[in-house]
C-alpha positions as CSV (number, residue, x, y, z in Angstrom):
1,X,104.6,-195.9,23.8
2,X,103.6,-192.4,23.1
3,X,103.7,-189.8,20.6
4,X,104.7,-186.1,22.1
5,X,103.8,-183.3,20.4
6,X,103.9,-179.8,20.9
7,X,100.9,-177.0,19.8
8,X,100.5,-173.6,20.8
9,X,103.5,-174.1,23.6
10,X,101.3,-177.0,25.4
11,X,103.0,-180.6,25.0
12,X,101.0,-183.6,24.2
13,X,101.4,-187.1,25.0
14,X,99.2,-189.6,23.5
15,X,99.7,-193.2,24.0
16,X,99.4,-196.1,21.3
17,X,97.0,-198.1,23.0
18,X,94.4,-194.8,22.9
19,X,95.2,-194.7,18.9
20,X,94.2,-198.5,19.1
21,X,91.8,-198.4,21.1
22,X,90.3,-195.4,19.6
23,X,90.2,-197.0,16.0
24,X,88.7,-199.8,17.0
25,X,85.9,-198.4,18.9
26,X,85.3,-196.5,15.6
27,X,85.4,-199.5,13.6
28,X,83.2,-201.5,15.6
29,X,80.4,-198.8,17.2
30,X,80.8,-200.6,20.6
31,X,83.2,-200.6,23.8
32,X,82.8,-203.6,25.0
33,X,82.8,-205.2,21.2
34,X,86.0,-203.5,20.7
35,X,87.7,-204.2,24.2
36,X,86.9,-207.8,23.7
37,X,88.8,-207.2,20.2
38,X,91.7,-205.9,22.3
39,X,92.0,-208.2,25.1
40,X,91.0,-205.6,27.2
41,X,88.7,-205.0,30.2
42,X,86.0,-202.4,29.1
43,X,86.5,-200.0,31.8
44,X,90.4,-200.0,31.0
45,X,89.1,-199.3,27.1
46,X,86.7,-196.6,28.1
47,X,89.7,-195.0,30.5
48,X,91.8,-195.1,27.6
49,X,89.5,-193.1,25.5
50,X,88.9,-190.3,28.0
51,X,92.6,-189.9,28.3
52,X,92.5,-189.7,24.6
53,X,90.3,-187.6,24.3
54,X,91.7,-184.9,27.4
55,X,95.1,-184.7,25.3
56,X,92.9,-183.6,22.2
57,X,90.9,-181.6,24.1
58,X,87.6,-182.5,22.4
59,X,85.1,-185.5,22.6
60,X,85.5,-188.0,20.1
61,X,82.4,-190.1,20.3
62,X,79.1,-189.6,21.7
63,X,77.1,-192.5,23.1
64,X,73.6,-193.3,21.3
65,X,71.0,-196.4,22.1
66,X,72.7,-198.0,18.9
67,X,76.1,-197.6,20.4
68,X,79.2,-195.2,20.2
69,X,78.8,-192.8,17.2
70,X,82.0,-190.6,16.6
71,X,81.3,-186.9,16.5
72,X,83.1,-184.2,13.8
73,X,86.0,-184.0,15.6
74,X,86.3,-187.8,15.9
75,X,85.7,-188.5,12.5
76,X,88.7,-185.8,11.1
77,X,90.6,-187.6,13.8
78,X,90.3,-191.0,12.2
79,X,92.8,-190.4,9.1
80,X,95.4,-189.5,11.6
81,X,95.2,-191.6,14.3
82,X,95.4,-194.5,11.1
83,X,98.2,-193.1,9.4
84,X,100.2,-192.9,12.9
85,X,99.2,-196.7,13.6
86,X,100.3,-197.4,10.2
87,X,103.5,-195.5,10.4
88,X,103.9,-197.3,13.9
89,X,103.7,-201.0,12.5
90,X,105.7,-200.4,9.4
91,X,108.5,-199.2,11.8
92,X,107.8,-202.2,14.2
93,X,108.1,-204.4,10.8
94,X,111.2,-202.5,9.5
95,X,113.3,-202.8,13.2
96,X,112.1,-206.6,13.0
97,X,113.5,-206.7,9.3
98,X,116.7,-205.3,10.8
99,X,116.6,-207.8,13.9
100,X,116.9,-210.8,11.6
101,X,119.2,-209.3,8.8
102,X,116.1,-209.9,6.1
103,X,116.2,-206.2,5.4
104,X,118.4,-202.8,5.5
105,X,121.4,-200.8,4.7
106,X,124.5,-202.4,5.1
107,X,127.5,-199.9,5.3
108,X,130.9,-200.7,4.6
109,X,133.9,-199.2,4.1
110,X,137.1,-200.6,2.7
111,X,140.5,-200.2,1.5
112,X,141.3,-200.8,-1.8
113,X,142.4,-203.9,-2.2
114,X,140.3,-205.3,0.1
115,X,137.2,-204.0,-2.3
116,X,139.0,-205.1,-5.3
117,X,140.3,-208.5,-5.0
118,X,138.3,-209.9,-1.1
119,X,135.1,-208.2,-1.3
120,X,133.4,-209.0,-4.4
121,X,133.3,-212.9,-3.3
122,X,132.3,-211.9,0.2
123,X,129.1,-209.6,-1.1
124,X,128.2,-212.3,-3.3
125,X,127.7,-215.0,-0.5
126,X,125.6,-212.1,1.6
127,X,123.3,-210.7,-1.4
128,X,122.5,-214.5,-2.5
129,X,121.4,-214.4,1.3
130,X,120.1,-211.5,2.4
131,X,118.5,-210.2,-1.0
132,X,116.6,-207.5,0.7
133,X,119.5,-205.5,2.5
134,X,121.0,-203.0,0.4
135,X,124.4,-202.4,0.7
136,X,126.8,-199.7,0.2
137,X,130.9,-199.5,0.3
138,X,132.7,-196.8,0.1
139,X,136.9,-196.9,-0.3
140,X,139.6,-195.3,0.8
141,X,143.2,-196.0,2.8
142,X,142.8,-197.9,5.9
143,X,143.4,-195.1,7.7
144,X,140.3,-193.1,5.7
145,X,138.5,-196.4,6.6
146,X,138.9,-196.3,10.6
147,X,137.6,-192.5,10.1
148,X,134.3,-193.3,8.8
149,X,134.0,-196.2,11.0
150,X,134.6,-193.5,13.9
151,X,132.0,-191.0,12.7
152,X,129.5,-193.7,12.4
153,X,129.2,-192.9,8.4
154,X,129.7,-196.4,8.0
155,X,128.7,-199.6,10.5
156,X,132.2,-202.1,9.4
157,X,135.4,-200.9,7.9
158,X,137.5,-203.8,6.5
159,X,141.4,-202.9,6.2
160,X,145.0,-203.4,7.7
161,X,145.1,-203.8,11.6
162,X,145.3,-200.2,13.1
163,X,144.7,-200.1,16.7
164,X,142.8,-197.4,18.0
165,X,140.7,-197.2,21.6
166,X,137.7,-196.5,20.4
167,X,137.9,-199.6,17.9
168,X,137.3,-203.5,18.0
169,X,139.2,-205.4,15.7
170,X,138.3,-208.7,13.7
171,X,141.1,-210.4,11.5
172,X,138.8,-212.3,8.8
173,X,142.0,-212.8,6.1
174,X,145.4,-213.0,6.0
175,X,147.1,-211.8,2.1
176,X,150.9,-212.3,1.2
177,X,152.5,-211.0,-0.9
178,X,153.9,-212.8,-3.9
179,X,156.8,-212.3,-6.5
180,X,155.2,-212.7,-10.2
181,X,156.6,-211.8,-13.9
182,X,155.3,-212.1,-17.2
183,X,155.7,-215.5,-19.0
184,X,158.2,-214.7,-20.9
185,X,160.6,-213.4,-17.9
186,X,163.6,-215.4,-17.4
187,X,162.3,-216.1,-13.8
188,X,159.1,-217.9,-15.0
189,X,161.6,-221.1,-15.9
190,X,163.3,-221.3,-12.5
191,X,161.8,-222.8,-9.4
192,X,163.5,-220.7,-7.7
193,X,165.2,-217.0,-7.0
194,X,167.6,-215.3,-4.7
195,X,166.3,-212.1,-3.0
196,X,169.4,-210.3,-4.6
197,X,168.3,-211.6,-8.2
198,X,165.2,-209.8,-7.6
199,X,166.6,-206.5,-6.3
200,X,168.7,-206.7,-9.8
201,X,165.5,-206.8,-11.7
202,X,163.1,-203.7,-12.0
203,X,160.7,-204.1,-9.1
204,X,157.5,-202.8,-10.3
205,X,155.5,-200.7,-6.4
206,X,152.1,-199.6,-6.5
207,X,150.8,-197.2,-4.0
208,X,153.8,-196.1,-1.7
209,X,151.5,-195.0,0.7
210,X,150.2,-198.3,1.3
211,X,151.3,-200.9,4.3
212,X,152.3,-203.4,1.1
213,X,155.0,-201.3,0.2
214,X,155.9,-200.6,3.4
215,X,156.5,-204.8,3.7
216,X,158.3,-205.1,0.5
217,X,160.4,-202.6,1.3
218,X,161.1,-203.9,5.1
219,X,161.9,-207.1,4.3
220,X,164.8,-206.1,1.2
221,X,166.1,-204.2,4.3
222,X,166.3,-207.1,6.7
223,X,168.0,-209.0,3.9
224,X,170.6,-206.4,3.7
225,X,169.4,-206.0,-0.3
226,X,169.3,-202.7,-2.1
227,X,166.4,-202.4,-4.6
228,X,168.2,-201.1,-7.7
229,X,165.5,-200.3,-10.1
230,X,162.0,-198.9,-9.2
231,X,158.7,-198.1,-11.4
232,X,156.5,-196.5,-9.7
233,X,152.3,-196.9,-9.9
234,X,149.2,-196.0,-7.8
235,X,147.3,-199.1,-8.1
236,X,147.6,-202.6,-8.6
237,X,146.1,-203.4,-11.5
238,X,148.5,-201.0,-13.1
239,X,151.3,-202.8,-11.8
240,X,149.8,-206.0,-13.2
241,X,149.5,-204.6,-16.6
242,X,153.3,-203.6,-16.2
243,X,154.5,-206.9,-15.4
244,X,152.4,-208.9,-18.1
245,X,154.3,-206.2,-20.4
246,X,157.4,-207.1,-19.0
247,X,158.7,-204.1,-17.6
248,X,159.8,-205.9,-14.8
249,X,158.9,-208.2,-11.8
250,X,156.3,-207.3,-8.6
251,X,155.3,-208.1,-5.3
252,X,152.2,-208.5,-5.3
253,X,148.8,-209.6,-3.0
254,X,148.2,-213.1,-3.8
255,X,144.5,-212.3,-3.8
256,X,144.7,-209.8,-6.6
257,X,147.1,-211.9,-9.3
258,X,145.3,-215.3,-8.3
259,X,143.5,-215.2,-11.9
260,X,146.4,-214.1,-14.0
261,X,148.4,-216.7,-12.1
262,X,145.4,-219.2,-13.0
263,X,145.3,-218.1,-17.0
264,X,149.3,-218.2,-16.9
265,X,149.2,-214.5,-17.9
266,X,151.3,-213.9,-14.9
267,X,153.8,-216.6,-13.4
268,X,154.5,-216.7,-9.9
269,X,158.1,-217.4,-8.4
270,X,159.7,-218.4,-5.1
271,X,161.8,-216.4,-3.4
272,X,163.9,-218.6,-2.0
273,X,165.7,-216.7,0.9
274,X,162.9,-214.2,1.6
275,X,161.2,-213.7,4.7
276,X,157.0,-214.0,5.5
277,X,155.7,-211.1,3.4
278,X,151.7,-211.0,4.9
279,X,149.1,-208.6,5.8
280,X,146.6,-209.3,8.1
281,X,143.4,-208.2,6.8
282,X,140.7,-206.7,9.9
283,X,137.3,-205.9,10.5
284,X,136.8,-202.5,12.4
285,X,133.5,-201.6,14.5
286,X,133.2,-198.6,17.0
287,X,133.6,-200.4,20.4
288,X,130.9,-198.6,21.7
289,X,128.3,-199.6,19.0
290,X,127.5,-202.7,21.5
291,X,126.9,-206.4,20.5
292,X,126.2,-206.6,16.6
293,X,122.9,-207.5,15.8
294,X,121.0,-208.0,12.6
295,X,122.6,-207.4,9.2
296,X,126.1,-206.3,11.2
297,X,126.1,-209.7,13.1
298,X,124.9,-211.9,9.8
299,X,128.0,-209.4,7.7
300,X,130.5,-210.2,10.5
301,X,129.5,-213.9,11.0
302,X,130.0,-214.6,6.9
303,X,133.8,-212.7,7.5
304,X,134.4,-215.1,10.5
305,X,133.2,-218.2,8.3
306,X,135.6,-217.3,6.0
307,X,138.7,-216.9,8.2
């Protein structure tokens, strides 16, 4: 390894084992003391240092009965040439940390749902596991989600399937969608309803620019049933708050009314006649970012454990 440097127009190249080498001579006022230290044959040691001291262009030691002493130049060298080891081995410690997922930056991006209601569990298996990796997610539509996959400003996006070439794609979760009204609804005493009873009622959307809207709205039409009533929203929890109101009923991600359904603040309902309604949920990751390693690999490996 070497460190290239440029001064005055002339380019450097000094290699780690002369910083090493150099230092230890230092520390020890011998060759042969500090080649033995290095698992080194003296001569290789001594070549080392004359290379070393060619790229500097000045002598760093001069050789007394008592040994090597370091001259000026070799003793306003020694500060350096430790904080350059030092910097050296805290990166080698730091790409090590990396290696084996015990430290880092984990980057993620996901859609929001996915953050909401999937994440959150998923984040608290990997912190109680990997305590020393920092992690940041940012949000945004799927298709946001593919774009800061592609310019790298994040490592995994998590969102609906969109193919692309330059992506790999993971499914890790599969959401449906579910019908659910308030308690008090007229549907929360039936087993079950008719597609056309629900089209009746006010259907309560969230985010028309999202792929669940885009199923809802598919699967009325392969029915051959007209919606006849529509309140619009931008998120779900808004559409939750709706529907425990009882402004009307929703299809919603069973994911994100799984507590409400559990505290009976929200009662689910069959659709009898209705076909699949699900979402397959995908990991992204540039194809050319090669095998995952590290905190990627120990991320990915949790979202494959919980497929």
């Amino acid at each position: 390894m070497s460190i290239d440097e440029s001064s005055n127009g002339k380019a450097r190249g000094i290699q780690l084992v002369q910083i090493e080498g150099f230092l230890e001579v230092a520390r020890r006022g011998s060759v042969s003391r500090a080649a033995e230290a290095l698992f080194v044959t003296q001569p290789t040691l001594t070549a080392r240092l004359h290379g070393l001291e060619r790229e500097l262009g000045a002598p760093l030691f001069v050789r007394t009965p008592h040994g090597m002493r370091l001259t000026d130049a070799g003793r306003a060298m020694v500060p350096f040439a430790e904080r350059a080891l030092r910097a050296l081995v805290d990166g080698r410690d730091v790409l090590e940390q990396v290696r084996t997922a015990s430290a880092g930056h984990l980057m993620i991006g996901a859609a929001p749902a996915v953050s909401t209601y999937i994440l959150p569990e998923l984040l608290e298996k990997f912190v109680a596991d990997h305590p020393r990796v920092e992690v940041s997610v940012r949000t945004g539509h799927s298709e946001d989600i593919v774009d800061l996959v592609l310019s790298d400003e994040v490592q995994i996006g998590l969102g609906r399937a969109i193919r692309h070439p330059d992506l790999e794609m993971r499914q890790f979760h599969t959401e449906e969608l579910v019908l659910v009204c308030a308690p008090g609804h007229s549907f929360a005493k039936r087993r079950s309803v008719a597609m056309e009873e629900v089209a009746a009622q006010r259907m309560i959307m969230f985010d028309l620019t999202s792929s669940y809207y885009e199923i809802t709205q598919a699967a009325f039409l392969a029915a051959g049933v007209k919606l006849r009533g529509l309140m619009e929203l931008d998120s779900i929890e808004a559409a939750k708050k709706m529907v425990e109101r009882g402004l009307g009923v929703a299809l919603l991600p069973r994911s994100a009314v799984a507590r409400e359904v559990e505290t009976k603040a929200l009662r689910r309902v069959n659709m009898k006649d209705a076909p699949p309604m699900y979402q397959s949920i995908v990991a992204y990751r540039r194809l050319d970012s090669g095998k995952a390693a590290g905190i990627v690999a120990a991320f990915l490996e949790l979202l494959t454990a919980n497929t």
